[in-house]
N, C-alpha and C positions, 0 to 999 in steps of 0.2 A: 504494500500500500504506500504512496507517495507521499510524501511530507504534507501536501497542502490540506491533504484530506484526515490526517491524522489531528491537524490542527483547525476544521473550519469546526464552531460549536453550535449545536443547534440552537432552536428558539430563540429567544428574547436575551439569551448570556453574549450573544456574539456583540462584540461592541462595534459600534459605527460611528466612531469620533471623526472630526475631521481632524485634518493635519494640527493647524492651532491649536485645539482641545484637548486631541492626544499629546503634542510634547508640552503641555503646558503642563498636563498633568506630571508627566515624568521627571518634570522638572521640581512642581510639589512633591512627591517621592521623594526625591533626592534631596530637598531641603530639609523635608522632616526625620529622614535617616542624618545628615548631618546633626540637625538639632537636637534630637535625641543622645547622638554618641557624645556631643560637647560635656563637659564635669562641671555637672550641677546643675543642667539644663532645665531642671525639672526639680525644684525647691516645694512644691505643694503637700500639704502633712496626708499623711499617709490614712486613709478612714477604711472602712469596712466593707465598704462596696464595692464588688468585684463584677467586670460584666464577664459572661462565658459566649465561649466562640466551639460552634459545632462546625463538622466539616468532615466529607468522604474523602479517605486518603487510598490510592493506587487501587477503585474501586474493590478491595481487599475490608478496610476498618472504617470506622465511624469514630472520628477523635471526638473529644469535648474539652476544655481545659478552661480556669477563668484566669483572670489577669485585673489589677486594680483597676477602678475607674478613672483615676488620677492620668494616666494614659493610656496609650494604643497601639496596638500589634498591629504590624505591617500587613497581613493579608489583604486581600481583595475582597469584600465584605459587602453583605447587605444585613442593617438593623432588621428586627422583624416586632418589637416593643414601642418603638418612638417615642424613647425614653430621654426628656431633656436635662432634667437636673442631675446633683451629683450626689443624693442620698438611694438611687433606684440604680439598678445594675441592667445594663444592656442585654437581651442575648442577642448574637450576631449568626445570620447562618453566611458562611464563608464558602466559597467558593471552591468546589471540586479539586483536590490537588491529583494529579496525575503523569504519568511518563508517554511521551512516546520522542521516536527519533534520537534516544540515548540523551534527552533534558527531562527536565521536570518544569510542568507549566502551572497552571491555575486556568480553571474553565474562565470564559469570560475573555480570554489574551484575544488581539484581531489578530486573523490571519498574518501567514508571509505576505501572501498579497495584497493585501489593506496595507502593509506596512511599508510596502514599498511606495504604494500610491501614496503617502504620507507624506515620504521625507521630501523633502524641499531642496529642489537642485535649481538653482542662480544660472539664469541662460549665458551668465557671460563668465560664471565659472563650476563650470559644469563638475560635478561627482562621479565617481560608476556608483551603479544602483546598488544598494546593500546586497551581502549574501546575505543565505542563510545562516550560516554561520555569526553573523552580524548583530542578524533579529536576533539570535537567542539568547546571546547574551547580553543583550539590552531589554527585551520583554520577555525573557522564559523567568521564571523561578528558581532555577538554577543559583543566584546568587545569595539565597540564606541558603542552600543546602548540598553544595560543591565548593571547591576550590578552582575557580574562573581566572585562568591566568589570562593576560591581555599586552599588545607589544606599545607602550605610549610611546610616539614617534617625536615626540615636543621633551626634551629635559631640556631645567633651570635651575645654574650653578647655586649652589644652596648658600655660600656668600656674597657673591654680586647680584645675584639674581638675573643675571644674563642668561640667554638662550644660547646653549651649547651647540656649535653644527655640528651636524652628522651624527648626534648622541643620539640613543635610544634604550627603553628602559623595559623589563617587564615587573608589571605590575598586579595588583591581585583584586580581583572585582567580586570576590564571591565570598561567603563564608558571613555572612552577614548577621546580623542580629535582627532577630522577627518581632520579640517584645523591650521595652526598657525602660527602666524607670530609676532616677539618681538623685539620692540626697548631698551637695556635697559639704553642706552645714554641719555633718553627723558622720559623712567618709561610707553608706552606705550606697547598696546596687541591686536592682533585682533584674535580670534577664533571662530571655528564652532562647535557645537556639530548635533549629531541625536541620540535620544534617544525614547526607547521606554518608554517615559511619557507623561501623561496630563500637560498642565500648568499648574494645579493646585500644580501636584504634583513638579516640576519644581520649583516653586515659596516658595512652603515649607522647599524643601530641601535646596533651596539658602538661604531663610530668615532663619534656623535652623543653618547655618555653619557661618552667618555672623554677625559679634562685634558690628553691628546695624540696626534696621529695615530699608529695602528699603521702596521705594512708589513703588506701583503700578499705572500704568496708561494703557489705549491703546489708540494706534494712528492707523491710517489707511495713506498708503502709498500706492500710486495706487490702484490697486484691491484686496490688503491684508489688513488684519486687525490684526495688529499686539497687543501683550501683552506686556509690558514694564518696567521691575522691576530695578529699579536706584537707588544707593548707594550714602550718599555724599564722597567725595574724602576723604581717609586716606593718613596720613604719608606715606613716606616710610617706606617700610619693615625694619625689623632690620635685618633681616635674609639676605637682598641682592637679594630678589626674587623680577622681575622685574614687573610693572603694580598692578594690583589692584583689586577690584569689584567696576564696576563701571553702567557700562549699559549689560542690560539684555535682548537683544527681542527674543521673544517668536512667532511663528507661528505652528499651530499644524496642520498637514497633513490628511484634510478629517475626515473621521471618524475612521483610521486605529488605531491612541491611539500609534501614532510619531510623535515626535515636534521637528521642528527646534530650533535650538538658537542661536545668534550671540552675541557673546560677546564684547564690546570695555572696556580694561582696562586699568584705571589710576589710578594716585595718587597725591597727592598735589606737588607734584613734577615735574608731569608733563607740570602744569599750567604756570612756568617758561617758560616754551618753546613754547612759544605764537602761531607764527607762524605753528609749526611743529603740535602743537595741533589741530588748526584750520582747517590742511588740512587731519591730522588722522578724525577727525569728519567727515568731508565731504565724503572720503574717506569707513567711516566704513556707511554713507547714502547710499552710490551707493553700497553696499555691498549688504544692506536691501531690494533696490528698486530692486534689478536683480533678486530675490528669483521669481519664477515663480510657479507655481503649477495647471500642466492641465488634468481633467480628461482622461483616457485611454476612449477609443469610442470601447463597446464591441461590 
């Protein structure tokens, strides 16, 4: 079966932005993934109301998971509550996640061919038309849950700030964070990832980037059994970046070779803030406990 046909979505999901609409949106994306990863981006006290986001994953499971109201997870979502304040929690049904073509998408993406009709080529300085290869890494889902290398053809000398000729850089576009939320008044963090990893592999790549070995442990929390790689608490950053490596869980989805992870991040810094700590902990619990994962009934 041909790529275009593995990607055209039926009904009312296929979108039909026009060029303007579509990159303006992308463009909001990428703002709010910036704003979100910025230290401290996100100062709002922490309350009790969680919205949950359901969603069919590799027509295989039916995920459920909640997440503060204070912020919002990157999926591709439609409310179904039209819930406006911040005492009522959302549910969101989210957008079909699925494989085809060796990515991973979200129902709803517009075709290759929408996308090309899209991009905007200047008659007096014309582009070649995107590959495939292109669209997918600009509109697949691919980027929370791969490692997306990319060749940037533009480096600038990191002291003059000159453009270097002829340099060229590869860079990493994937690997993304889907949920976040950062105190950086208190040195706290909470995030989600979905990746396509084992825990194994999960656990190496965290233990390989971190200034000391974590432990490992699992716990079981209702009817999961979770994986659990725990850091002891460092200093604060010198750099000003807010949280830490602190807690790791680990739940891996079936046999598809996708694992959750929920992050809670601290720092010795945090410990000061007794109280505030005590209920981010509890807090980032019911985080872990909400994770649902239920077979599809084919």
């Amino acid at each position: 079966m041909n790529k275009i046909r593995h990607l055209v979505i039926g009904g009312t999901l296929l979108l039909t932005s026009s060029a303007c609409s579509f990159i303006g949106q992308q463009l909001t994306d990428k703002a709010t993934e910036d704003r979100l990863l910025k230290p401290g981006a996100l100062e709002l006290p922490l309350t009790r109301t969680n919205d949950t986001y359901q969603y069919n994953f590799l027509k295989k499971y039916r995920i459920t998971h909640q997440w503060p109201r204070i912020s919002d997870c990157s999926y591709r979502k439609t409310p179904t509550l039209g819930v406006n304040d911040s005492s009522t929690g959302e549910i969101f049904s989210v957008f079909d996640i699925y494989e085809a073509d060796g990515h991973t998408w979200q129902s709803g993406t517009m075709s290759f061919e929408e996308y090309k009709r899209t991009r905007y080529i200047h008659p007096n300085y014309p582009t070649p038309p995107p590959t495939f290869d292109d669209y997918a890494y600009f509109i697949s889902f691919d980027r929370y849950v791969r490692s997306v290398k990319r060749i940037n053809p533009v480096v600038y000398d990191k002291t003059t700030g000159k453009r270097i000729e002829g340099a060229s850089e590869e860079i990493e576009g994937g690997l993304q964070v889907l949920c976040h939320q950062s105190w950086y008044s208190t040195q706290h963090g909470l995030s989600m990832f979905l990746r396509k990893w084992s825990v194994d592999q999960y656990i190496a790549w965290l233990q390989a980037n971190a200034s000391q070995p974590g432990k490992v442990s699992h716990q079981r929390r209702g009817t999961q059994n979770w994986t659990v790689l725990e850091f002891q608490l460092e200093p604060q950053s010198k750099d000003g970046a807010s949280s830490g490596p602190y807690q790791f869980w680990m739940l891996p989805i079936g046999e598809t070779g996708y694992t959750f992870l929920l992050r809670l991040g601290a720092n010795q810094e945090s410990l000061k803030h007794t109280k505030t700590h005590t209920r981010i902990q509890n807090a980032f619990l019911n985080l872990i406990d909400s994770v649902q994962i239920d077979p599809i009934s084919q």
